[in-house]
C-alpha positions in Angstrom: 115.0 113.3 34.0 115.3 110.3 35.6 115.2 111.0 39.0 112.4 113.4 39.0 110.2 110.3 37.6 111.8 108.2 40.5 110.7 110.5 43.0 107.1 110.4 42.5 106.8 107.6 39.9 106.0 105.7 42.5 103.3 107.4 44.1 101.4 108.3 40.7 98.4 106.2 41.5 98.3 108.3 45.3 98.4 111.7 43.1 95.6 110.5 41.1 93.1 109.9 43.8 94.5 113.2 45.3 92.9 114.6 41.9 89.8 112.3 42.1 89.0 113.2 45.3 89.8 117.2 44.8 87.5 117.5 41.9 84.8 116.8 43.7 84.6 120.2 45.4 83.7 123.1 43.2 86.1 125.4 45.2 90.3 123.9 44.4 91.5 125.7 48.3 95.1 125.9 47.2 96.2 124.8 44.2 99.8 124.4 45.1 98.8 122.1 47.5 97.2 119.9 44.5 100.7 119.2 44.1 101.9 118.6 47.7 99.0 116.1 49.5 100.9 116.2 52.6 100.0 119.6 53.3 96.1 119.5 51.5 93.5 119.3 54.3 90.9 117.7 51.7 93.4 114.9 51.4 94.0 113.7 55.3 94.5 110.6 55.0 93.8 110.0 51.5 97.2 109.6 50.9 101.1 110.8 51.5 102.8 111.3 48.0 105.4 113.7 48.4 105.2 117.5 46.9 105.9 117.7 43.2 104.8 121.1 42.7 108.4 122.8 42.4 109.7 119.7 40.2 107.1 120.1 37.9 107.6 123.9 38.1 105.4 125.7 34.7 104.2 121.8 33.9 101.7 122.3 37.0 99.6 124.8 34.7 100.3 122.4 31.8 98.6 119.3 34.3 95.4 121.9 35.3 95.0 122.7 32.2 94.8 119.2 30.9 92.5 118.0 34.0 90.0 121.1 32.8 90.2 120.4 28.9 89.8 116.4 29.7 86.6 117.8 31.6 87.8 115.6 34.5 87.9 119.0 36.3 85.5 121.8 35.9 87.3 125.3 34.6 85.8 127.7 37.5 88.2 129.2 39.9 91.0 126.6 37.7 90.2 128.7 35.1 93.3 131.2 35.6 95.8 128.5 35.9 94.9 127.1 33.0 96.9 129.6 31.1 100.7 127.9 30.7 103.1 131.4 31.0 105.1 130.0 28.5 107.6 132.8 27.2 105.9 132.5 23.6 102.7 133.3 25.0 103.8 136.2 27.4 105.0 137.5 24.2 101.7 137.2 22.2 100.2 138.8 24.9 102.2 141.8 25.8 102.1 142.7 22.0 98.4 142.4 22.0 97.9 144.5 25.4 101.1 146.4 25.0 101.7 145.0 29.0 104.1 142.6 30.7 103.5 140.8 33.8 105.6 142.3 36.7 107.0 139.0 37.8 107.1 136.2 35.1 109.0 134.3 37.1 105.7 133.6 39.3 104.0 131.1 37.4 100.9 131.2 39.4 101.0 135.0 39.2 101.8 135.2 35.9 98.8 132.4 34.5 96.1 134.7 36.3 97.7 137.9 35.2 97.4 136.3 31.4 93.9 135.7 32.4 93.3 138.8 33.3 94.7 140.4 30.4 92.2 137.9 28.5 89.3 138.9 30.1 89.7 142.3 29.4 91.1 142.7 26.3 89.0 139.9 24.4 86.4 138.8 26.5 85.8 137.6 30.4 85.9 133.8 30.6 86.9 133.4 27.2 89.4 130.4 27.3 89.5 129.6 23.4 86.9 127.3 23.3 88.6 125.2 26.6 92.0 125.6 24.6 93.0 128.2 26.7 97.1 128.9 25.7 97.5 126.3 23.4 95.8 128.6 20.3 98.4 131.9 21.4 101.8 129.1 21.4 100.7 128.3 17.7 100.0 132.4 17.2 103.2 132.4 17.9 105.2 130.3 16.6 103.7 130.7 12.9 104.4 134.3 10.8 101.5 132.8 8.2 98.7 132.6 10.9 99.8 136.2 12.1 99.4 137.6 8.6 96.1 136.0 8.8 94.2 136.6 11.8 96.6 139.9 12.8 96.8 141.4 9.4 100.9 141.9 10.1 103.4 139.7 11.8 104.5 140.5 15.7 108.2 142.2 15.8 110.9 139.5 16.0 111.6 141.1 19.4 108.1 140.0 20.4 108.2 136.3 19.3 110.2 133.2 20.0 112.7 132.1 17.8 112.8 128.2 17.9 
């Protein structure tokens, strides 16, 4: 873990104003490139912190989601990446839908194919009240709070065991 932190540790303060200065346009462009400024036109110049995108792999959903929920970014087209496609919450939602996502290993894919499955299955835009995953993981994770708000517990096959 230490070298990851090495690698852009020292460029954290050129990654936040890559943030700062992206959230001030109501359209993200690419979000990958959020996570590599070399290669975001937005950020010419702004600085050249080195592409952390595939060493943060999921935890780049886990960052949007926080920047949206902080209100430092506003949910629009973020929205869908917001969703972390964390195995527990694939689970939660492929026993509420009765789908799986065709390629989990996508994570980018995978977040907007959980919001999609939101949107239609609960309601479009509905995040949880700017929670977005976080209420599924602990759906998930807890047998009580599925009695409660399922009425039954999901199949062991269908949640994590931790």
């Amino acid at each position: 873990m230490i070298i990851p932190i090495a690698i852009f540790g020292g460029s954290l303060e050129s990654y936040i104003d890559g943030f700062n200065e992206l959230r001030k346009h109501s359209d993200p462009g690419d979000v990958d490139a959020w996570f590599a400024p070399r290669i975001q036109p937005r950020l010419q110049g702004v600085n050249d912190a080195p592409p952390i995108g595939n060493l943060l792999g999921i935890g780049r959903h886990v960052v949007i989601r926080e920047l949206v929920r902080r209100g430092l970014c506003q949910p629009g087209p973020l929205a869908s990446y917001c969703w972390v496609p964390h195995a527990r919450v694939l689970r939660v939602v492929g026993w509420l839908t009765g789908q799986t996502p065709t390629d989990p290993v996508d994570h980018q894919a995978t977040s907007r194919w959980i919001a999609g499955r939101i949107d239609k299955h609960i309601e479009p835009g509905w995040t949880f009240h700017g929670s977005f995953d976080i209420p599924l993981q602990l759906l998930a994770q807890d047998l009580e709070l599925q009695q409660r708000v399922l009425g039954m517990a999901i199949p062991d096959d269908q949640t994590e065991k931790d």
